[in-house]
DSSP file (Angstrom, degrees, kcal/mol; ACC not computed):
  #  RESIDUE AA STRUCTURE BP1 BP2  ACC     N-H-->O    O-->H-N    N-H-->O    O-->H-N    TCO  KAPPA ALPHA  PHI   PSI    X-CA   Y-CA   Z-CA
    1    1 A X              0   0    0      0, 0.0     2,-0.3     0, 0.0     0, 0.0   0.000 360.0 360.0 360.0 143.7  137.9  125.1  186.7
    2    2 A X        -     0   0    0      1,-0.0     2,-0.6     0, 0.0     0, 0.0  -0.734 360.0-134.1-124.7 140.5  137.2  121.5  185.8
    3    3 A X        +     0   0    0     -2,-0.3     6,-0.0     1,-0.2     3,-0.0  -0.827  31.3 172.0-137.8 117.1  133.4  121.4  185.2
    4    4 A X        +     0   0    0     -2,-0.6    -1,-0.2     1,-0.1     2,-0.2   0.987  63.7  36.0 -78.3 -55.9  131.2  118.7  186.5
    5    5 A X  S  > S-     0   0    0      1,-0.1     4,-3.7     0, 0.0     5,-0.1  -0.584  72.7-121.2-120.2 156.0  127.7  119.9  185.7
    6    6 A X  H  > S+     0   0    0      1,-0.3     4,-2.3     2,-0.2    -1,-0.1   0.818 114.4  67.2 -82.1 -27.5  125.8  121.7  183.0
    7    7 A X  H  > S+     0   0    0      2,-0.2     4,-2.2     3,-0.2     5,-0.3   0.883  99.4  42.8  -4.4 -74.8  125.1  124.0  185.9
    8    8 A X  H  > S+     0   0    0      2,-0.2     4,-2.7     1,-0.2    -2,-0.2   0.891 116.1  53.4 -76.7 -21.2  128.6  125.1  186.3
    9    9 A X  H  X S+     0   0    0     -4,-3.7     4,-2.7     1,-0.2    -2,-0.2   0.997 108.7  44.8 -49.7 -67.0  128.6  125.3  182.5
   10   10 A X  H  X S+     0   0    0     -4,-2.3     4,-1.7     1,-0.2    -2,-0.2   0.674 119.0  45.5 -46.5 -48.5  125.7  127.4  182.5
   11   11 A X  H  X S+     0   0    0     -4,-2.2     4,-2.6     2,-0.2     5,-0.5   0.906 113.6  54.1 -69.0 -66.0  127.6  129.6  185.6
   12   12 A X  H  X S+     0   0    0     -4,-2.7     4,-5.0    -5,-0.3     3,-0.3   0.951 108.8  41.5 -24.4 -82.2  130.6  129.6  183.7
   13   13 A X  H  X S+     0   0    0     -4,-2.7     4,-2.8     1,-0.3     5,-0.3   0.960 110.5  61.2 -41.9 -72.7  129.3  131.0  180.6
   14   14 A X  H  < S+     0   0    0     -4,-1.7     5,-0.3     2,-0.3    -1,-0.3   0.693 101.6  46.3  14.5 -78.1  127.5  133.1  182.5
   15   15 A X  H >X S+     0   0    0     -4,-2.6     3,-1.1    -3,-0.3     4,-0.6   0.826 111.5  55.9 -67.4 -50.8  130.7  134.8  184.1
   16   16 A X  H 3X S+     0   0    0     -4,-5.0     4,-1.7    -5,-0.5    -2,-0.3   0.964 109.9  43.9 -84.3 -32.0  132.4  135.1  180.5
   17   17 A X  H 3< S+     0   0    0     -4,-2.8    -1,-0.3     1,-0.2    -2,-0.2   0.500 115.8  47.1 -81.2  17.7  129.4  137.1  178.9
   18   18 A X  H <4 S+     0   0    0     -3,-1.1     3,-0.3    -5,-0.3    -2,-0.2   0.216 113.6  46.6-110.1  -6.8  129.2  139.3  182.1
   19   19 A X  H  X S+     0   0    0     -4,-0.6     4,-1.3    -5,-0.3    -2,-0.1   0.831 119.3  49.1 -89.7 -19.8  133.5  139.8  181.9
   20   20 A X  T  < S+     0   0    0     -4,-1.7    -1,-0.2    -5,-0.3     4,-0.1   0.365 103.9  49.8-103.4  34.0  132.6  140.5  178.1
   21   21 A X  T  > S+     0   0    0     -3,-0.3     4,-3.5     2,-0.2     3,-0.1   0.481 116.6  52.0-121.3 -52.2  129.4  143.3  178.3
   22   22 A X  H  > S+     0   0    0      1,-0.2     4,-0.7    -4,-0.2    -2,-0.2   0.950 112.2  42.2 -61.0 -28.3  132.0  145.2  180.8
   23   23 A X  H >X S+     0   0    0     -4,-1.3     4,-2.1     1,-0.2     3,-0.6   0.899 112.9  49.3 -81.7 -31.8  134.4  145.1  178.6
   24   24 A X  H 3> S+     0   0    0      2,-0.2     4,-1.9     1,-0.2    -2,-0.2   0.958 103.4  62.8 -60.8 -60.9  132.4  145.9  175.6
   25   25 A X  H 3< S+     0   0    0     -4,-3.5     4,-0.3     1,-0.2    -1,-0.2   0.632 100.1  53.8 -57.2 -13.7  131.0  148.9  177.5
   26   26 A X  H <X S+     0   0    0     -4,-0.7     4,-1.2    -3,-0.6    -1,-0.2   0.762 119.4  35.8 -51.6 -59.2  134.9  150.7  177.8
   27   27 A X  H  X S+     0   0    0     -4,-2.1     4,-1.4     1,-0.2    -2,-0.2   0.736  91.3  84.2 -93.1   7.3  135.3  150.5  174.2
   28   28 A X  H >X S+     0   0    0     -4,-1.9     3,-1.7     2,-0.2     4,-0.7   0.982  99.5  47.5 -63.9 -65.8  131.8  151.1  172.9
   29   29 A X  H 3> S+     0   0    0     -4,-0.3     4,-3.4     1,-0.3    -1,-0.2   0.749 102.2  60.5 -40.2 -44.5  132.8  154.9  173.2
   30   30 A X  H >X S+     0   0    0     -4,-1.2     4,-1.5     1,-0.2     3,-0.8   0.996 107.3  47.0 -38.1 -62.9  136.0  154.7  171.7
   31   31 A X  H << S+     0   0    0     -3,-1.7    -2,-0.2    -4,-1.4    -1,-0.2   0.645 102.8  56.2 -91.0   0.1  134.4  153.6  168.9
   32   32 A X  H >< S+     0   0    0     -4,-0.7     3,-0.8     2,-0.2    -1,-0.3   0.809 113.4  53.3 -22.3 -63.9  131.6  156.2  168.7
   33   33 A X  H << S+     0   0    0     -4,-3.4    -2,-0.2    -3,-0.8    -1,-0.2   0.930 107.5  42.7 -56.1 -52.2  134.6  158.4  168.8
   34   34 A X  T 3< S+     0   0    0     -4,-1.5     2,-0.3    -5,-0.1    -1,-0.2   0.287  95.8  81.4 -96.3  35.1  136.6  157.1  166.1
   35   35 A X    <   -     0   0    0     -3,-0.8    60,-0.1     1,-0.1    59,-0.0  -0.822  59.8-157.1-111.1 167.6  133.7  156.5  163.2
   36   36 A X        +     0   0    0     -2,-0.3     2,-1.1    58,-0.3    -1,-0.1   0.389  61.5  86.8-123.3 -29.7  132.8  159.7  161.2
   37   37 A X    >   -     0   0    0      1,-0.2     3,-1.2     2,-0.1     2,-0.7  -0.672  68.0-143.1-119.4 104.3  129.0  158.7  159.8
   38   38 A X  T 3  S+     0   0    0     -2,-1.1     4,-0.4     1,-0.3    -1,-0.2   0.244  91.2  60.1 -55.9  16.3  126.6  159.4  161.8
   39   39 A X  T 3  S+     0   0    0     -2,-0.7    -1,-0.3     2,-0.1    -2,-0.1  -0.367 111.6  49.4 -92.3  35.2  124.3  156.5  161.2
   40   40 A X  S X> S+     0   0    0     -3,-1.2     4,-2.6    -8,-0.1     3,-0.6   0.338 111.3  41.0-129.5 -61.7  127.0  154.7  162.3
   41   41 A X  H >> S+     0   0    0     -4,-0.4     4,-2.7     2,-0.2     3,-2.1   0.961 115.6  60.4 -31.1 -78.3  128.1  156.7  165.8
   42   42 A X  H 3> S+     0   0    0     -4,-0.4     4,-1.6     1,-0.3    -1,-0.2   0.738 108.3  41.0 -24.1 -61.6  124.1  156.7  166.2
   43   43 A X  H <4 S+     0   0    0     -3,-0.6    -1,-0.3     1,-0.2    -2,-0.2   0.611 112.2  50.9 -73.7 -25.0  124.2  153.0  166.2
   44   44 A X  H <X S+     0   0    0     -4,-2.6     4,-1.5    -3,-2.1     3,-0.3   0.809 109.3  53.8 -82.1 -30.6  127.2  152.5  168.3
   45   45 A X  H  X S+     0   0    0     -4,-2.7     4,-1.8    -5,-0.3    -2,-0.2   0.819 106.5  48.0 -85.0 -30.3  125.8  154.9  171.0
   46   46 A X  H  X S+     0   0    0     -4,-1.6     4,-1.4    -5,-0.3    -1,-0.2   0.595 110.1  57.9 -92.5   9.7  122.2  153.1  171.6
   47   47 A X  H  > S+     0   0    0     -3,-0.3     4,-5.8     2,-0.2     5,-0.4   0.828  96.6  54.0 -80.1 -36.3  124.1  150.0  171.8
   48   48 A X  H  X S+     0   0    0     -4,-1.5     4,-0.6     1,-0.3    -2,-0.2   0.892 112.8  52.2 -62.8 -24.0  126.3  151.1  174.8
   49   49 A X  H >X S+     0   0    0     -4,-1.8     3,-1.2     2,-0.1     4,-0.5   0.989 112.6  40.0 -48.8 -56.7  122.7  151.7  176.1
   50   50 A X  H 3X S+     0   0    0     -4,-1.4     4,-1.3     1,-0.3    -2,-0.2   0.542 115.3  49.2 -74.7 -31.4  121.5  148.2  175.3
   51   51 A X  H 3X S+     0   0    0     -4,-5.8     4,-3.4     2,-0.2    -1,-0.3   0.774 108.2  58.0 -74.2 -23.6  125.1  146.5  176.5
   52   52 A X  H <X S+     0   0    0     -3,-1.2     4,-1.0    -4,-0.6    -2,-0.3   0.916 111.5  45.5 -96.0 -49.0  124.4  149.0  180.0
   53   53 A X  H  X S+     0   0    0     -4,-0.5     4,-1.2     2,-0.2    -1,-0.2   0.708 107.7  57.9 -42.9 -54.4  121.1  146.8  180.1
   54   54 A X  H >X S+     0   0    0     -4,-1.3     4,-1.5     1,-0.2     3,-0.8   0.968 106.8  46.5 -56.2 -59.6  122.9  143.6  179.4
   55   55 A X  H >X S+     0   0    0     -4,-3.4     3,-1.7     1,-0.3     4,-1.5   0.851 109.1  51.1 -50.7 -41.2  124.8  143.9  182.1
   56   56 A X  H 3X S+     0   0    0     -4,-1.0     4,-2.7     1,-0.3    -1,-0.3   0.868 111.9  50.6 -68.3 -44.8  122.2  144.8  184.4
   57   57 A X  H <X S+     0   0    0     -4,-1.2     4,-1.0    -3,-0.8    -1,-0.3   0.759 102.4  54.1 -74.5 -21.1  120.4  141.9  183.3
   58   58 A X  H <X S+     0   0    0     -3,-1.7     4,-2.1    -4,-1.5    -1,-0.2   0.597 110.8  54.5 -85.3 -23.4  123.2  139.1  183.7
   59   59 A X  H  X S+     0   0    0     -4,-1.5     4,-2.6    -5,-0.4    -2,-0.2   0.804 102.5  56.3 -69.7 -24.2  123.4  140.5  187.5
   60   60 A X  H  X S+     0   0    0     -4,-2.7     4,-2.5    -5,-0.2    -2,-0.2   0.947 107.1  43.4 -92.6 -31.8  120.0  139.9  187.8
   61   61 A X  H >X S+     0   0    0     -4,-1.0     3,-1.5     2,-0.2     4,-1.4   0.992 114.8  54.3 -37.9 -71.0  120.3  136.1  186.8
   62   62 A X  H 3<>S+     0   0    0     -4,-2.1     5,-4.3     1,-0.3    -2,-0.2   0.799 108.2  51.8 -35.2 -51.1  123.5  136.0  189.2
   63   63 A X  H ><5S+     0   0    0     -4,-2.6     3,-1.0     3,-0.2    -1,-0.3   0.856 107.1  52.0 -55.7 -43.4  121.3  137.3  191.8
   64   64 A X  H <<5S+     0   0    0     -4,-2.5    -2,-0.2    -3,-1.5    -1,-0.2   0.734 108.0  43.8 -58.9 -36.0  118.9  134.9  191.3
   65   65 A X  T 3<5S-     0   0    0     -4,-1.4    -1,-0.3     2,-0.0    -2,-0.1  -0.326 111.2-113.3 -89.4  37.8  120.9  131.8  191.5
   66   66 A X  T < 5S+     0   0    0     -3,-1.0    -3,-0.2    -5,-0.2     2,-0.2   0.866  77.4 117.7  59.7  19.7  122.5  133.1  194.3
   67   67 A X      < -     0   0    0     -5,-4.3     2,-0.4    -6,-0.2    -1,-0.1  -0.488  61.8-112.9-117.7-163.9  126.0  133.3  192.5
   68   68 A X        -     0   0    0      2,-0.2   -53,-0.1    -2,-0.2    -9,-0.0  -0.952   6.7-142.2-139.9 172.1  128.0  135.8  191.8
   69   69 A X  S    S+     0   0    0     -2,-0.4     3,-0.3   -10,-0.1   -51,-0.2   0.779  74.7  87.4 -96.0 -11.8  129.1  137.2  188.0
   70   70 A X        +     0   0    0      1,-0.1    -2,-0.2   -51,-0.0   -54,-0.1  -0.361  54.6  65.9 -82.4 177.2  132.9  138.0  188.9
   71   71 A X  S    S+     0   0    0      1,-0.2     2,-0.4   -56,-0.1    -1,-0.1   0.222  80.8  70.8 129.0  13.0  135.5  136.0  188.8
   72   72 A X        -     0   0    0     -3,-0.3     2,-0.6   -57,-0.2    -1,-0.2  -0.981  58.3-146.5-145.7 134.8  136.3  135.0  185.0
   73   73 A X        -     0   0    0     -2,-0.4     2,-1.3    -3,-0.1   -57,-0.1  -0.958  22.2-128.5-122.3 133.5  137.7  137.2  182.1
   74   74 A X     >  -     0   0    0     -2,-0.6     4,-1.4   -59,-0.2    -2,-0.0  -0.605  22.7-170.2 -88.5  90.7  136.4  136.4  178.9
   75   75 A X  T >4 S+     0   0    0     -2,-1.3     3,-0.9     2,-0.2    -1,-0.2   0.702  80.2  55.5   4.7 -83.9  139.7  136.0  176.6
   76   76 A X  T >>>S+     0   0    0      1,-0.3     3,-5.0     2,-0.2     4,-1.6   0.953 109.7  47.2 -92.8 -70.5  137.9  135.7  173.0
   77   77 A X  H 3>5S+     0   0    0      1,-0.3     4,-1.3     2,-0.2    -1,-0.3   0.849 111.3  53.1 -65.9 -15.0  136.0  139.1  173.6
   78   78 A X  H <X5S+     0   0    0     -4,-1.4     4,-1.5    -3,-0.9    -1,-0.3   0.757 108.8  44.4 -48.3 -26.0  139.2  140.7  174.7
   79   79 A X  H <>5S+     0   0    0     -3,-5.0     4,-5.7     2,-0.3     5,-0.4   0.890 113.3  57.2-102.9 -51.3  141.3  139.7  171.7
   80   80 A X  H  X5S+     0   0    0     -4,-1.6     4,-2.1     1,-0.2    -1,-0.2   0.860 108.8  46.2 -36.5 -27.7  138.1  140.9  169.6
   81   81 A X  H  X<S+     0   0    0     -4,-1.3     4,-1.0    -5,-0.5    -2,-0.3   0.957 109.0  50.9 -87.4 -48.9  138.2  144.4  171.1
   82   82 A X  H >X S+     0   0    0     -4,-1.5     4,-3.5     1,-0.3     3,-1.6   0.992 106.0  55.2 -68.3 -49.2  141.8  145.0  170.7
   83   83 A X  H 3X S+     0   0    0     -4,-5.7     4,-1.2     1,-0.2    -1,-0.3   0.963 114.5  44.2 -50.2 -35.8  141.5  144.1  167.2
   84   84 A X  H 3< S+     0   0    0     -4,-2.1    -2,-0.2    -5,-0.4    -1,-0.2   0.539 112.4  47.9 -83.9   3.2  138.8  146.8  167.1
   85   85 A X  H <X S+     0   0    0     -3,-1.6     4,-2.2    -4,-1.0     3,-0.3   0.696 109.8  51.3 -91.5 -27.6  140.5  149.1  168.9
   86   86 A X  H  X S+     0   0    0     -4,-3.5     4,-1.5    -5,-0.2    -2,-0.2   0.868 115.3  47.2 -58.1 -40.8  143.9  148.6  166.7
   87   87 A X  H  < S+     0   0    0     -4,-1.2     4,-0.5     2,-0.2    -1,-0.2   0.675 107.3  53.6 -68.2 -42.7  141.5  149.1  163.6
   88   88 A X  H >4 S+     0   0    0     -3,-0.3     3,-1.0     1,-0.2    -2,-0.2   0.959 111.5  51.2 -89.0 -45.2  140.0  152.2  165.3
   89   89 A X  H 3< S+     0   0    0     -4,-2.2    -2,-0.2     1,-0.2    -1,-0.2   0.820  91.2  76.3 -53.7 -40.7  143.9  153.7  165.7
   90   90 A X  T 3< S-     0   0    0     -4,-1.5    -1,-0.2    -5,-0.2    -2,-0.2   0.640  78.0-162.5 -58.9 -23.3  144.9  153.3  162.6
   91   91 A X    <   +     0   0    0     -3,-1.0     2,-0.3    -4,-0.5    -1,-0.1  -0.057  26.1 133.8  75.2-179.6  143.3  156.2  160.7
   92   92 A X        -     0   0    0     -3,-0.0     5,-0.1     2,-0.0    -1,-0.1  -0.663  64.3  -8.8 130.0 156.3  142.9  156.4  157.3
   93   93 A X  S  > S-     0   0    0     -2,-0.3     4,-1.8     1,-0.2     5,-0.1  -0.091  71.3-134.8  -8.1 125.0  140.0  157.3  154.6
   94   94 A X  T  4 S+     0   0    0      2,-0.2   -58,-0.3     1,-0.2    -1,-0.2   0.088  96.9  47.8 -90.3  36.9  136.9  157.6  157.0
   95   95 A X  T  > S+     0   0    0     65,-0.1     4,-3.3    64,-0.1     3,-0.5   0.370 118.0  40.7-100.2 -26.9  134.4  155.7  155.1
   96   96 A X  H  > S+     0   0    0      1,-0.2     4,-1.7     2,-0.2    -2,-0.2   0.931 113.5  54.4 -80.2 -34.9  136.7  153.0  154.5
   97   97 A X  H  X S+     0   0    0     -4,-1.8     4,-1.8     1,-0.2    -1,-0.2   0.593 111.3  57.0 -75.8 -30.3  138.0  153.5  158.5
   98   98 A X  H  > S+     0   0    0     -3,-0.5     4,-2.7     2,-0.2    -1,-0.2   0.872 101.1  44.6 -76.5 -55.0  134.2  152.9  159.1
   99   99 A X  H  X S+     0   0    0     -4,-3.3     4,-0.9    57,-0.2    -2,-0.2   0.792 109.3  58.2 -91.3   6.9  133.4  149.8  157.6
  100  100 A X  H >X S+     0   0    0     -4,-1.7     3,-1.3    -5,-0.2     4,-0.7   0.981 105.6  55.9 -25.3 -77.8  136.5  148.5  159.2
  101  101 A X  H >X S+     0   0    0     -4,-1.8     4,-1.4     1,-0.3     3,-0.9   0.770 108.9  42.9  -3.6 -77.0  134.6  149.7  162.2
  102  102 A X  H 3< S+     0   0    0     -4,-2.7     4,-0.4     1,-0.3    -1,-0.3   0.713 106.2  61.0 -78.3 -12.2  131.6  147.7  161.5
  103  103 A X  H <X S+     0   0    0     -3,-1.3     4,-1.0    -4,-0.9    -1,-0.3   0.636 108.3  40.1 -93.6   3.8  133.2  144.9  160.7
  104  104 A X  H <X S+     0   0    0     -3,-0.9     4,-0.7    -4,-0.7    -2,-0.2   0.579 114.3  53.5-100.9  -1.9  134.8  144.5  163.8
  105  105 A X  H  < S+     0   0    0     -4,-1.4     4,-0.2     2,-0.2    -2,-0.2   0.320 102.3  56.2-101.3  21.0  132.0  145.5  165.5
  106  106 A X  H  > S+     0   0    0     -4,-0.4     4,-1.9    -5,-0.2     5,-0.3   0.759 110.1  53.2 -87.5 -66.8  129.5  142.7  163.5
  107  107 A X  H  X S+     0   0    0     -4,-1.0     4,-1.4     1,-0.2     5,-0.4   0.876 106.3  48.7 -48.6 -34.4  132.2  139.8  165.0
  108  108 A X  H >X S+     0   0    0     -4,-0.7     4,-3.9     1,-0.3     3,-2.5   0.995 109.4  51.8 -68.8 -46.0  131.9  141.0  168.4
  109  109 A X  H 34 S+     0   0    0      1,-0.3     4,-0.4    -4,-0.2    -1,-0.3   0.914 109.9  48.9 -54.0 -39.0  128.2  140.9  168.1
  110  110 A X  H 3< S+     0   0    0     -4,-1.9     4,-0.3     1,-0.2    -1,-0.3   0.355 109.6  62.6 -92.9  31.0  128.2  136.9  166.6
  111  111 A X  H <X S+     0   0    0     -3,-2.5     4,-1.0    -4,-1.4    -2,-0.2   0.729 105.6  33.7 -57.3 -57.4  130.2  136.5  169.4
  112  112 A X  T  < S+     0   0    0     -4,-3.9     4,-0.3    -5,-0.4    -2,-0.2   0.518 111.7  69.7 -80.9   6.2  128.1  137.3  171.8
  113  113 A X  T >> S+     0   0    0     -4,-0.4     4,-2.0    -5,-0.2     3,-0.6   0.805 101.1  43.4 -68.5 -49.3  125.3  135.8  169.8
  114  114 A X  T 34 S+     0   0    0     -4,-0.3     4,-0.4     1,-0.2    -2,-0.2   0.531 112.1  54.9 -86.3   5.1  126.3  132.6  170.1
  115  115 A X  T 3< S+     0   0    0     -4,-1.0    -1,-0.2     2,-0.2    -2,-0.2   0.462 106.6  44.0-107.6  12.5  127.0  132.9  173.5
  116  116 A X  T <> S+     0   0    0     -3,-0.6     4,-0.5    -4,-0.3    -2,-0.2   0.562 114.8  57.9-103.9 -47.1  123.5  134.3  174.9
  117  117 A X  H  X S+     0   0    0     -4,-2.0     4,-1.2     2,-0.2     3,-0.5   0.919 110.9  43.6 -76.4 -30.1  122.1  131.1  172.3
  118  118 A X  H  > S+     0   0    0     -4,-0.4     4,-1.1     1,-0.3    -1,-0.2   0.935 120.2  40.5 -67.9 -42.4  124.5  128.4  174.5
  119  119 A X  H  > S+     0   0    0      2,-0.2     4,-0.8     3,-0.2    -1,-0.3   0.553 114.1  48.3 -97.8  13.9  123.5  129.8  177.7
  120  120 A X  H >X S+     0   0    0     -4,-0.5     4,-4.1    -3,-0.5     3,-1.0   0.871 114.2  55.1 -78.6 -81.5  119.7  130.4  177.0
  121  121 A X  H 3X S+     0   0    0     -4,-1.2     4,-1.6     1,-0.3    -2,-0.2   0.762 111.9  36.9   6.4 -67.4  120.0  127.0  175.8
  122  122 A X  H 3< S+     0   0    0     -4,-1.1     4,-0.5    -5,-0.4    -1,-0.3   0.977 110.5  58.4 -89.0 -41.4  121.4  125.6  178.9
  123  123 A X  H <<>S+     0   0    0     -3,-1.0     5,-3.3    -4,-0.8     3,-0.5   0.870 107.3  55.3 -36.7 -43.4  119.2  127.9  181.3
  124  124 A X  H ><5S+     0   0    0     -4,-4.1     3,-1.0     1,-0.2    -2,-0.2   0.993 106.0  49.3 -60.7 -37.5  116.1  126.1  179.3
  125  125 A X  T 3<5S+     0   0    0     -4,-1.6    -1,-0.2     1,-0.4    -2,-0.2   0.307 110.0  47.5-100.1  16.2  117.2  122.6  180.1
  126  126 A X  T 3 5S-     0   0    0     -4,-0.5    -1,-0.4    -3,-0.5    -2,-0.2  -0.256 116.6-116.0-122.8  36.9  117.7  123.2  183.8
  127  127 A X  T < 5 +     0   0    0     -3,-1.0     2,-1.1     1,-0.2     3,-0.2   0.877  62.1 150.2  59.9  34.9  114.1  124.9  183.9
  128  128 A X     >< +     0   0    0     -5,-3.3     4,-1.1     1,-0.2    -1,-0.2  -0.841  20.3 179.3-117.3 141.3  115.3  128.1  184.8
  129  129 A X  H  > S+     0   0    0     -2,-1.1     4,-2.9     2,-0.2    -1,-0.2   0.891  75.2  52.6 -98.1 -31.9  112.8  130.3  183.2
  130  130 A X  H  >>S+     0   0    0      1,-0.2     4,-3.8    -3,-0.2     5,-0.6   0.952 106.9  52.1 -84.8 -31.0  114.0  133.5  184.1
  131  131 A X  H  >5S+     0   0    0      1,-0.2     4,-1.6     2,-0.2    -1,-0.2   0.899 114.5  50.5 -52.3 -24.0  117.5  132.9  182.8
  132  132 A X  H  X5S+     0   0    0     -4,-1.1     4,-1.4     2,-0.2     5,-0.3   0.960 113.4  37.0 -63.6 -67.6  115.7  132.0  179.8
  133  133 A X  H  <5S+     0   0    0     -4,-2.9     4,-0.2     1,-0.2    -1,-0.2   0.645 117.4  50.7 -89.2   8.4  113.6  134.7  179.3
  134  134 A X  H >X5S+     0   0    0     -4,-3.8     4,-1.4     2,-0.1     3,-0.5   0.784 121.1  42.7 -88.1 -43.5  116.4  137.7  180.6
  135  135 A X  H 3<<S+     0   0    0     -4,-1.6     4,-0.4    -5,-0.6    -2,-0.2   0.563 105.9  52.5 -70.1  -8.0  118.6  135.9  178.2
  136  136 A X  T 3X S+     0   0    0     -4,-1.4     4,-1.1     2,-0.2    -1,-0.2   0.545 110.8  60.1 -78.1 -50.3  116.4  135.4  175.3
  137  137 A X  H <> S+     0   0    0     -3,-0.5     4,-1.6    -5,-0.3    -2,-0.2   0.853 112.4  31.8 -72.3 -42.9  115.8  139.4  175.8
  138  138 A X  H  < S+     0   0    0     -4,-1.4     4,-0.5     2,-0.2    -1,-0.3   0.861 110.2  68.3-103.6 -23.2  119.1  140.5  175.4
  139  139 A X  H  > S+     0   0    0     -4,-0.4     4,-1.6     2,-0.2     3,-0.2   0.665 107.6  45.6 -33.2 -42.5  119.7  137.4  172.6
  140  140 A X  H  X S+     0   0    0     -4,-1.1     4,-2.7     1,-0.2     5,-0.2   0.958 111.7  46.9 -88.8 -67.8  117.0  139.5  170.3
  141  141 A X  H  < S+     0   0    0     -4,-1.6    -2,-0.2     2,-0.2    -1,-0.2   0.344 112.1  53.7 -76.1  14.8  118.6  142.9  170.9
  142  142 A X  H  > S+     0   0    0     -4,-0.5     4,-3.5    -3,-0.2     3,-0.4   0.694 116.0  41.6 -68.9 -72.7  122.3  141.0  170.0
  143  143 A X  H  X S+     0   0    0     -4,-1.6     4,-2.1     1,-0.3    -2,-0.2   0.914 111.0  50.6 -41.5 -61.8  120.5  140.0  167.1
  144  144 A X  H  X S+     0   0    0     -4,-2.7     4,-2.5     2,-0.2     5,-0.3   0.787 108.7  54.7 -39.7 -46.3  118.8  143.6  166.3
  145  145 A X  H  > S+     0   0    0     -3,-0.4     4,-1.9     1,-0.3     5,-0.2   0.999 109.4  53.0 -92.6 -60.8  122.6  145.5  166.8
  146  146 A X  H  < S+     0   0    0     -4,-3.5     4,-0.3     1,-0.3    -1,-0.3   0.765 112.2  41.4 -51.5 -33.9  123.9  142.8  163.8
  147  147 A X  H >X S+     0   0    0     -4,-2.1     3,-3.8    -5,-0.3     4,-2.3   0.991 113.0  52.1 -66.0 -51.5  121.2  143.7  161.6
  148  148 A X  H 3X S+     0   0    0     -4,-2.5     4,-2.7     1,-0.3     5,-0.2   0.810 115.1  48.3 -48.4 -29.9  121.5  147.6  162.3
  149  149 A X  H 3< S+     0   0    0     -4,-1.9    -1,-0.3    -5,-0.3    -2,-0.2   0.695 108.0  46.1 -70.9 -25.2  124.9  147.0  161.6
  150  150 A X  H <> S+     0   0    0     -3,-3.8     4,-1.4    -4,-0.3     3,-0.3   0.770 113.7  55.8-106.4 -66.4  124.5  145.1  158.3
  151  151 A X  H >X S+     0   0    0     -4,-2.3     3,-3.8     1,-0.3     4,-1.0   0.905 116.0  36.0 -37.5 -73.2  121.7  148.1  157.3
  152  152 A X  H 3X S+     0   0    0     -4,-2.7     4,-2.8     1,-0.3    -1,-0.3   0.877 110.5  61.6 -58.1 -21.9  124.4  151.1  157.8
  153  153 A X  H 3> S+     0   0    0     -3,-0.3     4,-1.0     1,-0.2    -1,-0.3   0.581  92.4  68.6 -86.6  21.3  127.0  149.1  156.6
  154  154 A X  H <X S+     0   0    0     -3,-3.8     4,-1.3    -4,-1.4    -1,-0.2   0.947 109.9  32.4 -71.2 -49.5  125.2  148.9  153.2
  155  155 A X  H  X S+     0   0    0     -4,-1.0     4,-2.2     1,-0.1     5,-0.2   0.764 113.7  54.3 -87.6 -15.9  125.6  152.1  152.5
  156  156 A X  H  X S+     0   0    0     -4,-2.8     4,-2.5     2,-0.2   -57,-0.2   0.898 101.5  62.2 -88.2 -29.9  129.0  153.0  154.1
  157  157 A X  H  X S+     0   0    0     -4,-1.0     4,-3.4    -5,-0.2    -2,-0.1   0.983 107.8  50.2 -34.2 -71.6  130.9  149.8  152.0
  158  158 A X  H >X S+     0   0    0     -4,-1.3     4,-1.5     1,-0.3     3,-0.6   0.864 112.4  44.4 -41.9 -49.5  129.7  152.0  148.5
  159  159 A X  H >X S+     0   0    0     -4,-2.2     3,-7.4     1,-0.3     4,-2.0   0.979 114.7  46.4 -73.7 -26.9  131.1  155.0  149.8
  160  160 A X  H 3< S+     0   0    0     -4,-2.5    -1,-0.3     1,-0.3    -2,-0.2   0.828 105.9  59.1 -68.2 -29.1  134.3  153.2  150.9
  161  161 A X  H << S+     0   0    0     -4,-3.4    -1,-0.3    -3,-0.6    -2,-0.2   0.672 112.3  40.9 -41.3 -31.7  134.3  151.5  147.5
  162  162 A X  H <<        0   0    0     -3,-7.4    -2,-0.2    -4,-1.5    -1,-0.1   0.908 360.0 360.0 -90.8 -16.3  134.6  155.5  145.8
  163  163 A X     <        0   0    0     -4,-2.0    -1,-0.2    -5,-0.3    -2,-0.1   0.576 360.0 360.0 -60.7 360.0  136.9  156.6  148.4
């Protein structure tokens, strides 16, 4: 689609973080299943709340401009997920098979970090306030999952270092 207006950017983007929160929300569970430390499971499971939120929350933009969220599959988070599902198959030492884990589930997160900051960003400078402040909302708890992520993996790198 050949893209005239910062609008149909803004639409665009849009459509590729709502193809990549559904897709995130399939494999969340996987990977709940294949980590072992339960500050880590623990942290993968209130995200698959908080992604069940995002979505809800990128329909309620859609609804609001009057558009709709299908119609686009986001490529980049695809390729991320299979690498973390390849990761998740592969087995291995579990503490070292864990911060595997998180460190394919940190990229996914500054994926979608920088794509919440582009389209907030472009929601501000066509004055749409609520895309701003539903995207701004889930932007924070993007942010929040990468720290939580950075916190557990502090301690699960050492063990994976003794393993």
């Amino acid at each position: 689609m050949k893209l005239e207006t910062l609008h149909e950017l803004l639409l665009d983007e849009l459509q590729d973080l709502y193809s990549a929160e559904t897709q995130i929300t399939k494999a969340l569970p996987k990977l709940v299943k294949a980590s072992s430390a339960p500050a880590l499971q623990q942290a993968f499971e209130h995200h698959l709340e908080e992604t069940k939120n995002h979505v809800k929350r990128l329909e309620q933009i859609f609804d609001h401009l009057n558009e709709s969220p299908k119609g686009k599959t986001c490529e980049g988070m695809k390729g991320l997920l299979k690498e973390g599902d390849e990761r998740a198959g592969e087995g291995g030492e579990a503490e070292v098979l864990d911060a595997g884990l998180i460190a394919a589930a940190q990229r996914v997160e500054h994926y979608e970090i920088a794509a919440y900051g582009s389209a907030r960003t472009y929601a501000e400078l066509l004055g749409e306030r609520e895309a701003v402040r539903l995207l701004s909302e889930t932007l924070e708890e993007e942010k929040a999952a990468d720290t939580k992520l950075t916190q557990v993996a502090k301690k699960i790198n050492v063990e994976a270092k003794a393993a």
